[in-house]
Biotite code that builds the C-alpha atoms (Angstrom):
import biotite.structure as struc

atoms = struc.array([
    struc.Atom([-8.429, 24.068, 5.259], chain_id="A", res_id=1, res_name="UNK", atom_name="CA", element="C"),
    struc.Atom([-11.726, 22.407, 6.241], chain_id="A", res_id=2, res_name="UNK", atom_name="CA", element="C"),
    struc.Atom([-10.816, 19.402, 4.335], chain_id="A", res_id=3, res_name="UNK", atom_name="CA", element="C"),
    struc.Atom([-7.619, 19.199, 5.999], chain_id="A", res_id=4, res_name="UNK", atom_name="CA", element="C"),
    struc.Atom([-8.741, 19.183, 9.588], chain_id="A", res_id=5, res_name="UNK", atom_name="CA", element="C"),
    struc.Atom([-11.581, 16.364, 8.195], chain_id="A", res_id=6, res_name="UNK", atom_name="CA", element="C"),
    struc.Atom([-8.840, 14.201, 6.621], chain_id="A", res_id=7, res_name="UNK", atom_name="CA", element="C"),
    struc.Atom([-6.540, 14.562, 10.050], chain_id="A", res_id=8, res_name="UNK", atom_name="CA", element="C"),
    struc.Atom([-9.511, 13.666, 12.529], chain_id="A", res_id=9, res_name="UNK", atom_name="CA", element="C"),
    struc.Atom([-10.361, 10.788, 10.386], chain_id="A", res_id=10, res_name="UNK", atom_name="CA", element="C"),
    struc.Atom([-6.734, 9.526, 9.822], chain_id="A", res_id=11, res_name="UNK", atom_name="CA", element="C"),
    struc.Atom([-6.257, 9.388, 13.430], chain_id="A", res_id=12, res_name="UNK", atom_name="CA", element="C"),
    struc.Atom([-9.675, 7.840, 14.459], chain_id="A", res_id=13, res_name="UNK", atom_name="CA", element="C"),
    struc.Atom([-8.781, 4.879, 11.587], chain_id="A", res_id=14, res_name="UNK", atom_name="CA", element="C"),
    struc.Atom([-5.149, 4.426, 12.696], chain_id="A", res_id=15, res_name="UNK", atom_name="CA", element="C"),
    struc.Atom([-6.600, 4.209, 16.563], chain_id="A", res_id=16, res_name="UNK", atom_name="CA", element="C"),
    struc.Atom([-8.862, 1.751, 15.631], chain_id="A", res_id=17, res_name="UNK", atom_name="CA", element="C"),
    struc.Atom([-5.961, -0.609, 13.143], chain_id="A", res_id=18, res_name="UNK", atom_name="CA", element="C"),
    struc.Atom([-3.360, 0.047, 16.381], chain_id="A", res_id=19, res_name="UNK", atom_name="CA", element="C"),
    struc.Atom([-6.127, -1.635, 19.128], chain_id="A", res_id=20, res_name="UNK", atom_name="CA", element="C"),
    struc.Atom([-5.901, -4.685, 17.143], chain_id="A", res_id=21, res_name="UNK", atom_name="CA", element="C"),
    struc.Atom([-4.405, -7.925, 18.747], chain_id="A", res_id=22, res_name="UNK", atom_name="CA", element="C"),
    struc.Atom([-1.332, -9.468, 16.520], chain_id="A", res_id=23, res_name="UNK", atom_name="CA", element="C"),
    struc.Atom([-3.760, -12.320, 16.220], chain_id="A", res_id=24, res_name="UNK", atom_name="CA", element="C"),
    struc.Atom([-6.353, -10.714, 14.356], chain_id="A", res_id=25, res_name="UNK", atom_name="CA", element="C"),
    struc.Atom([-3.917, -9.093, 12.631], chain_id="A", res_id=26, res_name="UNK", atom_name="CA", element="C"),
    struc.Atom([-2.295, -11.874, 11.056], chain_id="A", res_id=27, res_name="UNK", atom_name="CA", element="C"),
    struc.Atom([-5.645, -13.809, 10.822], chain_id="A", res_id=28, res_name="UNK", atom_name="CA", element="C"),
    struc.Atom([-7.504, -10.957, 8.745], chain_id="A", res_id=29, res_name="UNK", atom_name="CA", element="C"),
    struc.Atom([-3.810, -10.534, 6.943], chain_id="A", res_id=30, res_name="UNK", atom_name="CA", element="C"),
    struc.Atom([-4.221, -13.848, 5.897], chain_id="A", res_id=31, res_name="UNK", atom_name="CA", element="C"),
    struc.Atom([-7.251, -13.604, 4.136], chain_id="A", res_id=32, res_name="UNK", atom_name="CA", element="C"),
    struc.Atom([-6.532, -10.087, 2.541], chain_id="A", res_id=33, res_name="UNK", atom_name="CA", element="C"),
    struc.Atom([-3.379, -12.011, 0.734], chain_id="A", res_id=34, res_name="UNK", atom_name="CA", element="C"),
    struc.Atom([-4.784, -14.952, -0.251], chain_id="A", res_id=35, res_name="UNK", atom_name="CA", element="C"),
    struc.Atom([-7.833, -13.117, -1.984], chain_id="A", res_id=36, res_name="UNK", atom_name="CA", element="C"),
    struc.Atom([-4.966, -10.819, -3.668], chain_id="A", res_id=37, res_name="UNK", atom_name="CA", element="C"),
    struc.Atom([-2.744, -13.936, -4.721], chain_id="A", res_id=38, res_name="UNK", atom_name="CA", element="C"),
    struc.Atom([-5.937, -15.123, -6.365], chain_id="A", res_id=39, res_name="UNK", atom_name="CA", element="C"),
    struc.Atom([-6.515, -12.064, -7.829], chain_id="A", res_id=40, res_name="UNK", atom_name="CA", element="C"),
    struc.Atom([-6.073, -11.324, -11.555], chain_id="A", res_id=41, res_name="UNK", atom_name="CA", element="C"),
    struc.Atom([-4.334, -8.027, -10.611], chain_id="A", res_id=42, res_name="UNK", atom_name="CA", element="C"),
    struc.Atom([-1.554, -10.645, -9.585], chain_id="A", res_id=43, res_name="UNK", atom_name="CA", element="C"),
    struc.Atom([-2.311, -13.116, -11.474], chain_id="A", res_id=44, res_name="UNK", atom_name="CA", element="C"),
    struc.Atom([-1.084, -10.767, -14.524], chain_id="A", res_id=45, res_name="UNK", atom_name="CA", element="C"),
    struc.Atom([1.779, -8.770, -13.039], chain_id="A", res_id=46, res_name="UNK", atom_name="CA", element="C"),
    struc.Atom([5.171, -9.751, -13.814], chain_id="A", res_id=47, res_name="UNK", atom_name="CA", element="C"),
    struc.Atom([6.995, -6.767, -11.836], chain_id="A", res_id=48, res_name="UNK", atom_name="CA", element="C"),
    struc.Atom([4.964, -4.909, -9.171], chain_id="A", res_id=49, res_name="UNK", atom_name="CA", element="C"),
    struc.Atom([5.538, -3.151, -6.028], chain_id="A", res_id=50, res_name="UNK", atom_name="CA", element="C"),
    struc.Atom([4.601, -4.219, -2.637], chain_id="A", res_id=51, res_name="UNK", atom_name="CA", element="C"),
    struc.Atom([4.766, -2.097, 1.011], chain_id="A", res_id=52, res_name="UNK", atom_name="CA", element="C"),
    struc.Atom([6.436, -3.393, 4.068], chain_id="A", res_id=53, res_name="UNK", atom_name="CA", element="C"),
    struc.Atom([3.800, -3.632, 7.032], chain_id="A", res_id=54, res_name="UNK", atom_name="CA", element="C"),
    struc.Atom([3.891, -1.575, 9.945], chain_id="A", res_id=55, res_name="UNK", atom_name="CA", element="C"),
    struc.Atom([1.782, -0.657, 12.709], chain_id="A", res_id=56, res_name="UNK", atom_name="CA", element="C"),
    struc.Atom([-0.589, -3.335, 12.249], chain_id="A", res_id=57, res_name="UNK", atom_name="CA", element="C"),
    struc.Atom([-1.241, -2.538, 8.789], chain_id="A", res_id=58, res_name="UNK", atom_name="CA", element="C"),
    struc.Atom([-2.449, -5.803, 6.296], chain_id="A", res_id=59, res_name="UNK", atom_name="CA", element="C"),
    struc.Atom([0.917, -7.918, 6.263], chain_id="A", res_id=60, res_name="UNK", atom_name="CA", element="C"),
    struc.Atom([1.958, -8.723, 2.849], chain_id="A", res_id=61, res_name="UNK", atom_name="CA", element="C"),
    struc.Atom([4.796, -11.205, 3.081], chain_id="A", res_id=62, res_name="UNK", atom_name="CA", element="C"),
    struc.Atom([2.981, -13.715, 2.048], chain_id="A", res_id=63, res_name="UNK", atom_name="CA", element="C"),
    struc.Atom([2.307, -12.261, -1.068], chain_id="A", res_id=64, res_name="UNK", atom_name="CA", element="C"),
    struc.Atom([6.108, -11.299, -1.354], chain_id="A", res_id=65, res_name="UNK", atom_name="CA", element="C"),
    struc.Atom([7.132, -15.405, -0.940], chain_id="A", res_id=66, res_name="UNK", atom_name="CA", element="C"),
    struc.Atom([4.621, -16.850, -3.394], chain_id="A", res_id=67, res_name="UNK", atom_name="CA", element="C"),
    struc.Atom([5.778, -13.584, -5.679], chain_id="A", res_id=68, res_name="UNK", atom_name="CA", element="C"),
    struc.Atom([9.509, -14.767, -5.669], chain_id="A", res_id=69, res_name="UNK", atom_name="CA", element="C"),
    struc.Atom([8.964, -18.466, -6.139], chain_id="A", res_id=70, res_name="UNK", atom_name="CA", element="C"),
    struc.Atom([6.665, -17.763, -9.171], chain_id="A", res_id=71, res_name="UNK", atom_name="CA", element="C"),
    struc.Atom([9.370, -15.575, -10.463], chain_id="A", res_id=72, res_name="UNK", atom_name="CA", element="C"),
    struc.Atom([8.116, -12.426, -10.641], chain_id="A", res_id=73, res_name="UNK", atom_name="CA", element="C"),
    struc.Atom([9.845, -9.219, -9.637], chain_id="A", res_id=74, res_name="UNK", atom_name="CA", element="C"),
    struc.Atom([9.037, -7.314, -6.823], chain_id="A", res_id=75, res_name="UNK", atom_name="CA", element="C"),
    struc.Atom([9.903, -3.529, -5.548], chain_id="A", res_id=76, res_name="UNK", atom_name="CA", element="C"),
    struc.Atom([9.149, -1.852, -2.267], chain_id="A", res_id=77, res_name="UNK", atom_name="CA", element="C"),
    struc.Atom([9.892, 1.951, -1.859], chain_id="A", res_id=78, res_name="UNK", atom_name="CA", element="C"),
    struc.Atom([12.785, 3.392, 0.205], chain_id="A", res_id=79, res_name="UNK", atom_name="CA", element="C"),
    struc.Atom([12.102, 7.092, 1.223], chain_id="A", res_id=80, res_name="UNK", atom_name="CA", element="C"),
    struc.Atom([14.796, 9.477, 0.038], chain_id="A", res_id=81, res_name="UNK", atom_name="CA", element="C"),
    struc.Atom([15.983, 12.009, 1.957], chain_id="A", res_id=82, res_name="UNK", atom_name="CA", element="C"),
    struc.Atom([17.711, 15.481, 0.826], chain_id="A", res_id=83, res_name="UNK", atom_name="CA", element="C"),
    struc.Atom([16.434, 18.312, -0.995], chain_id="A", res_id=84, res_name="UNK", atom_name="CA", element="C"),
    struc.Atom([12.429, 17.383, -1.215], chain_id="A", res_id=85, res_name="UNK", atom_name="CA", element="C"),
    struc.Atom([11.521, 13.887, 0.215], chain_id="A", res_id=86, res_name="UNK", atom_name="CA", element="C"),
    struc.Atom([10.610, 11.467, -2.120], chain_id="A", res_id=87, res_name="UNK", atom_name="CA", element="C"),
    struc.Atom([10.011, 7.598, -2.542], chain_id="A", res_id=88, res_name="UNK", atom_name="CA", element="C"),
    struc.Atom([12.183, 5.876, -5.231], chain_id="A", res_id=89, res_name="UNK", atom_name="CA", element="C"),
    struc.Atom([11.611, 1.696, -5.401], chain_id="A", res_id=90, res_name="UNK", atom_name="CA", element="C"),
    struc.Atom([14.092, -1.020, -5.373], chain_id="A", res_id=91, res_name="UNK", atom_name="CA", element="C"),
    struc.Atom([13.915, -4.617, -6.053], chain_id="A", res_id=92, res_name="UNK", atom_name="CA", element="C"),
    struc.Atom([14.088, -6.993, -3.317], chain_id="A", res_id=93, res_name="UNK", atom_name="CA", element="C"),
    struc.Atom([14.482, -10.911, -3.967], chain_id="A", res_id=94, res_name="UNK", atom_name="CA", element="C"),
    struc.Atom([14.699, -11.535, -0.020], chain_id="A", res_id=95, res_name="UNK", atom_name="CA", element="C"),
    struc.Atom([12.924, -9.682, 3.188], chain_id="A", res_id=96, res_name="UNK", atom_name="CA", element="C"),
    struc.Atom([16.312, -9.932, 4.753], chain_id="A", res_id=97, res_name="UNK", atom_name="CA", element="C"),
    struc.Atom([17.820, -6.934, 2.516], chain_id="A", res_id=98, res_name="UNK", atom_name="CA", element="C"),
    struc.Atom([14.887, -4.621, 4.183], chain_id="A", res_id=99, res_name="UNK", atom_name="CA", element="C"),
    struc.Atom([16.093, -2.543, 7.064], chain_id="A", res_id=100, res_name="UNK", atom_name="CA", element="C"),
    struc.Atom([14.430, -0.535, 9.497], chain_id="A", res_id=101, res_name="UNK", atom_name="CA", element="C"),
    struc.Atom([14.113, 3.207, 7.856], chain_id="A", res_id=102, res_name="UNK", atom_name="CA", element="C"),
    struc.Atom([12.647, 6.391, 7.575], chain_id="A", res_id=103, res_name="UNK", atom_name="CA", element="C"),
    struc.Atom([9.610, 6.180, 10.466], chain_id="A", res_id=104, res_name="UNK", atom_name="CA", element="C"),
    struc.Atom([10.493, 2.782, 11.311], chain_id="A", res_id=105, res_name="UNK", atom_name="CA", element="C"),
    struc.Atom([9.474, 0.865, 7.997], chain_id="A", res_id=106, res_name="UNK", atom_name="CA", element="C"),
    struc.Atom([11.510, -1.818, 6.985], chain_id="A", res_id=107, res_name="UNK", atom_name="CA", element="C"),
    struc.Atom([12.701, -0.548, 3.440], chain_id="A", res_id=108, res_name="UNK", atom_name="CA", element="C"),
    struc.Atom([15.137, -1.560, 0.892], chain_id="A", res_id=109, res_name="UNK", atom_name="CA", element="C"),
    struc.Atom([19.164, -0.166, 1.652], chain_id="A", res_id=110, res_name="UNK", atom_name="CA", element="C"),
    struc.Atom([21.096, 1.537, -0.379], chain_id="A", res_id=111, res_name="UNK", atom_name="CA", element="C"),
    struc.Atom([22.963, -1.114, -2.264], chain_id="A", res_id=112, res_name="UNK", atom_name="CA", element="C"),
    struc.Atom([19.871, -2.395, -3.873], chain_id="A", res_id=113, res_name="UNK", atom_name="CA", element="C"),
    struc.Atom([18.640, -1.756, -7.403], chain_id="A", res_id=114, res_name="UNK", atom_name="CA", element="C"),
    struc.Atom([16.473, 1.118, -8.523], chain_id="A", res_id=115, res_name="UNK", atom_name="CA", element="C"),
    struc.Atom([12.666, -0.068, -10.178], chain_id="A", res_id=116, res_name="UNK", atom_name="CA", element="C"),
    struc.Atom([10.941, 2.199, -12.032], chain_id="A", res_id=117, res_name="UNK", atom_name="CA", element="C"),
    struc.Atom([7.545, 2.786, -11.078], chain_id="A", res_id=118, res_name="UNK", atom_name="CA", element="C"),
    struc.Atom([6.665, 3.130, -14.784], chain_id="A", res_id=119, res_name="UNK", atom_name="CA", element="C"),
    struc.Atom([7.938, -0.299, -15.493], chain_id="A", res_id=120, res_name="UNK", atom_name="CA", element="C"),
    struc.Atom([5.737, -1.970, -13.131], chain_id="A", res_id=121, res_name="UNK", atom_name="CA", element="C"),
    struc.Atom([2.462, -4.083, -14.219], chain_id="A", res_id=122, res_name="UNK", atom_name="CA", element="C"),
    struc.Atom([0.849, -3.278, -10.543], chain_id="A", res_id=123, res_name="UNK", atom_name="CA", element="C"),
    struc.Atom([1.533, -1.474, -7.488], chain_id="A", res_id=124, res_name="UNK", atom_name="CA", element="C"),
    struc.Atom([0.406, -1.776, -4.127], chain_id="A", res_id=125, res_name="UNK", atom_name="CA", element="C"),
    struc.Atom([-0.251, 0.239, -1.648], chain_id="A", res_id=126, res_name="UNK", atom_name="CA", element="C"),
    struc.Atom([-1.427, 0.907, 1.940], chain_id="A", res_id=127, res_name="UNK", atom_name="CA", element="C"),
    struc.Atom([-3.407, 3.513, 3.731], chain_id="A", res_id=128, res_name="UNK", atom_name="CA", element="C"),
    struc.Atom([-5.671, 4.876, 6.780], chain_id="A", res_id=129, res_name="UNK", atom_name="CA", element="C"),
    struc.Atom([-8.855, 4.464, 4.737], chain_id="A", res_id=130, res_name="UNK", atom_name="CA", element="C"),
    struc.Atom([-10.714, 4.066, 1.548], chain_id="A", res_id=131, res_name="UNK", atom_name="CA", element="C"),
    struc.Atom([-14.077, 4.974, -0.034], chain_id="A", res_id=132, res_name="UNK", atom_name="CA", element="C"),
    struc.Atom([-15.896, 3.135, -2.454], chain_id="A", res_id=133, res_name="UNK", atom_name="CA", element="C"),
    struc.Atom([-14.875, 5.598, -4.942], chain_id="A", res_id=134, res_name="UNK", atom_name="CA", element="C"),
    struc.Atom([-11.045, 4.371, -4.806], chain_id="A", res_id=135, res_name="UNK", atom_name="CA", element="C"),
    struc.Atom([-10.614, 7.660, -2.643], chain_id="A", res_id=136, res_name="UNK", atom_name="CA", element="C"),
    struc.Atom([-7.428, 6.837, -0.617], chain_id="A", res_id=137, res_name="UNK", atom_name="CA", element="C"),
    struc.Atom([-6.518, 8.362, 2.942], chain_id="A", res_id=138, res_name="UNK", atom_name="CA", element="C"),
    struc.Atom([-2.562, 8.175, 3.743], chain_id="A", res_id=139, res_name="UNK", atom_name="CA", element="C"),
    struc.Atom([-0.495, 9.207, 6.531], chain_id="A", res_id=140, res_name="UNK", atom_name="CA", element="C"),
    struc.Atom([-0.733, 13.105, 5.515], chain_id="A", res_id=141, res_name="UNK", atom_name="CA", element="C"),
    struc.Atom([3.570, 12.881, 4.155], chain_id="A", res_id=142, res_name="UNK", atom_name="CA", element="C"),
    struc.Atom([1.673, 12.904, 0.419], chain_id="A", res_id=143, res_name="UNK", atom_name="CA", element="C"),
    struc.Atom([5.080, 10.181, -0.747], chain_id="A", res_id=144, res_name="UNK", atom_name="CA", element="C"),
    struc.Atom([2.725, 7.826, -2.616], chain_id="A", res_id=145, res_name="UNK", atom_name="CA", element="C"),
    struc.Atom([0.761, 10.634, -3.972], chain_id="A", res_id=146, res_name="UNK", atom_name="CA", element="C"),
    struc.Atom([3.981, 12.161, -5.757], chain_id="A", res_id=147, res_name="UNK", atom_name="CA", element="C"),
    struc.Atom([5.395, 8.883, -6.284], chain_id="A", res_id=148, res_name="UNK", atom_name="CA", element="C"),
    struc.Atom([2.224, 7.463, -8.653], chain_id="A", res_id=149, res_name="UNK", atom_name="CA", element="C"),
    struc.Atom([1.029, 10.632, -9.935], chain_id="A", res_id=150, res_name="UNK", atom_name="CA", element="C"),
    struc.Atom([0.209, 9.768, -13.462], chain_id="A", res_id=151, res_name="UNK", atom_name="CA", element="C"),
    struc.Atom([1.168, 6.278, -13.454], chain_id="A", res_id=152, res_name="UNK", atom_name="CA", element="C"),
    struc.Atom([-1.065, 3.986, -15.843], chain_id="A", res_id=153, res_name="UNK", atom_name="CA", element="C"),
    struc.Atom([-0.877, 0.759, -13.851], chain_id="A", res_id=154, res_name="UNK", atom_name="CA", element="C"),
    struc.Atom([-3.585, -0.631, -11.625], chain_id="A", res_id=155, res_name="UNK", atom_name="CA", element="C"),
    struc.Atom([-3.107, 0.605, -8.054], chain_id="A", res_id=156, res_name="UNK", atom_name="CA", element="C"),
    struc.Atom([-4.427, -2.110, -5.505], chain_id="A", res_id=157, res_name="UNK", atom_name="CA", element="C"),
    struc.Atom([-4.521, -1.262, -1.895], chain_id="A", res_id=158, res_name="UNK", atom_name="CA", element="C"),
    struc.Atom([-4.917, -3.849, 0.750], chain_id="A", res_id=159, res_name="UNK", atom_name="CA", element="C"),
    struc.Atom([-7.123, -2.696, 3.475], chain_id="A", res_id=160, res_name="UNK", atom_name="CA", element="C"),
    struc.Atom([-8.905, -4.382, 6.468], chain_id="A", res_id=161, res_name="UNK", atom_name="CA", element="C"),
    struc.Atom([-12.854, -4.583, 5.779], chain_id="A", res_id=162, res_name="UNK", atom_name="CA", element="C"),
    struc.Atom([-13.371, -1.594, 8.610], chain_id="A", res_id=163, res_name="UNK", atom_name="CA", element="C"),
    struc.Atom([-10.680, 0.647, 6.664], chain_id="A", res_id=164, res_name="UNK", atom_name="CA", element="C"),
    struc.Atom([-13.674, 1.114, 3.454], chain_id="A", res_id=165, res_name="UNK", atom_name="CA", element="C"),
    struc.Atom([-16.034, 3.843, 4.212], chain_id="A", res_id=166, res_name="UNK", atom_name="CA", element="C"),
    struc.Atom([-19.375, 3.919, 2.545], chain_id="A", res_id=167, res_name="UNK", atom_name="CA", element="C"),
    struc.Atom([-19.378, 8.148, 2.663], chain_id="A", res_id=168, res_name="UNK", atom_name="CA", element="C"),
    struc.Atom([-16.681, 9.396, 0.454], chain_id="A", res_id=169, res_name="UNK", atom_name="CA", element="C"),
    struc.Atom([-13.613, 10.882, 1.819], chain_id="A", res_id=170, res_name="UNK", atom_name="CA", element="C"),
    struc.Atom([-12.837, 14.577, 1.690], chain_id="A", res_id=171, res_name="UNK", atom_name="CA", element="C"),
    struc.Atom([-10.269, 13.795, -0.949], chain_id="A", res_id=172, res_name="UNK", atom_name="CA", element="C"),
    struc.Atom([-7.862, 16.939, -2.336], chain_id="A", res_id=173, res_name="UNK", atom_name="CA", element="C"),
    struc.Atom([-6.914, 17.308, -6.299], chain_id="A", res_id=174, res_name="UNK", atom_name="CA", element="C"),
    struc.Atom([-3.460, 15.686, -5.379], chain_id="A", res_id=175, res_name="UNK", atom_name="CA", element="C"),
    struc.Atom([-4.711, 12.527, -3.765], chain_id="A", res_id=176, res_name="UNK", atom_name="CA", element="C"),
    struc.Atom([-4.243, 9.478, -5.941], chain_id="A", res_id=177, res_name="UNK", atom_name="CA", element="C"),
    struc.Atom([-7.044, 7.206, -5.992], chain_id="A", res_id=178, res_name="UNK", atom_name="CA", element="C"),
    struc.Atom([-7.049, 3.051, -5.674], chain_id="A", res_id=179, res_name="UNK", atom_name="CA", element="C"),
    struc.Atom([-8.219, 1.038, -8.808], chain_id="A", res_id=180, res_name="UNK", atom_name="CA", element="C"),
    struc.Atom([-9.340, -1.831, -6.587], chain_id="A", res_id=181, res_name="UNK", atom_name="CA", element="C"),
    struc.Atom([-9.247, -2.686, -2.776], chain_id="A", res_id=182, res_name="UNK", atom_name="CA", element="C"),
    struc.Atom([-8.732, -5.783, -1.068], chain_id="A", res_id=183, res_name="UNK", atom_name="CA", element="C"),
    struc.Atom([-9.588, -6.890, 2.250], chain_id="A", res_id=184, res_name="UNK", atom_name="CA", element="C"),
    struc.Atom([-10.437, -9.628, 4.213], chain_id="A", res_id=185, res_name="UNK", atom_name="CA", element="C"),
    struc.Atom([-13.902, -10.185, 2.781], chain_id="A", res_id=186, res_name="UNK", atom_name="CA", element="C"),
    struc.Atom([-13.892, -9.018, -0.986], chain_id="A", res_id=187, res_name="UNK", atom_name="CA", element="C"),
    struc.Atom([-12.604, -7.630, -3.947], chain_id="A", res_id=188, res_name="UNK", atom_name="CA", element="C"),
    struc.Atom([-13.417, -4.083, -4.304], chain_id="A", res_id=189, res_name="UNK", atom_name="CA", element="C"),
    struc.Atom([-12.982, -2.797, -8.427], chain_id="A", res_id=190, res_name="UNK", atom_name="CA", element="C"),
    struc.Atom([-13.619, 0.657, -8.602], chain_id="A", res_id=191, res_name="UNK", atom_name="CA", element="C"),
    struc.Atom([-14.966, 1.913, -12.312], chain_id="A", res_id=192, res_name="UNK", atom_name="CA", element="C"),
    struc.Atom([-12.661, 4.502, -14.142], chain_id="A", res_id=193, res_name="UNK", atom_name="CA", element="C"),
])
């Protein structure tokens, strides 16, 4: 219980913080955050992967999702689906116009698209409130990405702004998935497994 209440305070002190910023930080640290990744060799090496659509202020990524396209590689983003337990299932996208607003106002894939298999993909990445430099990851408090990567052996990247990555370790729970690396603004973070 104590862990929750830590996790919720700190959530919603992070999310404050990414909320205050001005659109033109936003897309100005964005820009950074996906050019380090598209330089990465997490990219670099993924043929299929997974991306996020941005929302409240969170690292934009459709950069990453044009130069992903034109170099031919497949890309997923994850519709939540509703009905008996709530889940996120991914479908490909070739264009950002085939993402709609959804469940709490994130642009996802619709219902015609084509189902991805998480399993199949060479990378997946992946947003959040905050990080630790243990790969400790902080969502929204749903737990969807948690279910959805459970046991998944490709590398998870999350893209983060520099003030999201705590020194002091979250008060992570036995179901939260952790991040194999972290990008942000200012560096490359690889976190040892």
């Amino acid at each position: 219980m104590q862990k929750s209440f830590a996790k919720e305070n700190l959530r919603k002190e992070l999310l404050e913080m990414r909320r205050a910023m001005a659109f033109e930080e936003v897309y100005a640290l964005s820009g950074r955050a996906q050019k380090r990744f598209i330089e990465s060799e997490f990219y670099a090496s993924a043929r299929s992967f997974s991306l996020y659509s941005s929302f409240q202020n969170e690292v934009l990524t459709d950069e990453i999702f044009q130069r992903a396209v034109k170099a031919g590689k497949k890309v997923a983003y994850p519709r939540v689906i509703r009905g008996g337990k709530r889940h996120l299932a991914f479908f490909s996208v070739r264009d950002l116009k085939d993402l709609a607003t959804g469940s709490y106002d994130i642009p996802e894939p619709g219902e015609e698209g084509t189902a991805a298999e998480p399993d199949g993909f060479d990378l997946i990445v992946v947003p959040g409130a905050a990080f630790d430099m243990k790969g400790g990851r902080l969502g929204y408090g749903k737990g969807y990405y948690d279910r959805a990567l459970k046991g998944l052996g490709c590398p998870i990247v999350a893209l983060a702004y520099e003030f999201q990555v705590l020194k002091e370790d979250l008060p992570v729970e036995p179901h939260d998935v952790s991040v194999t690396a972290i990008v942000t603004e200012k560096r490359i973070l690889k976190i040892g497994r």
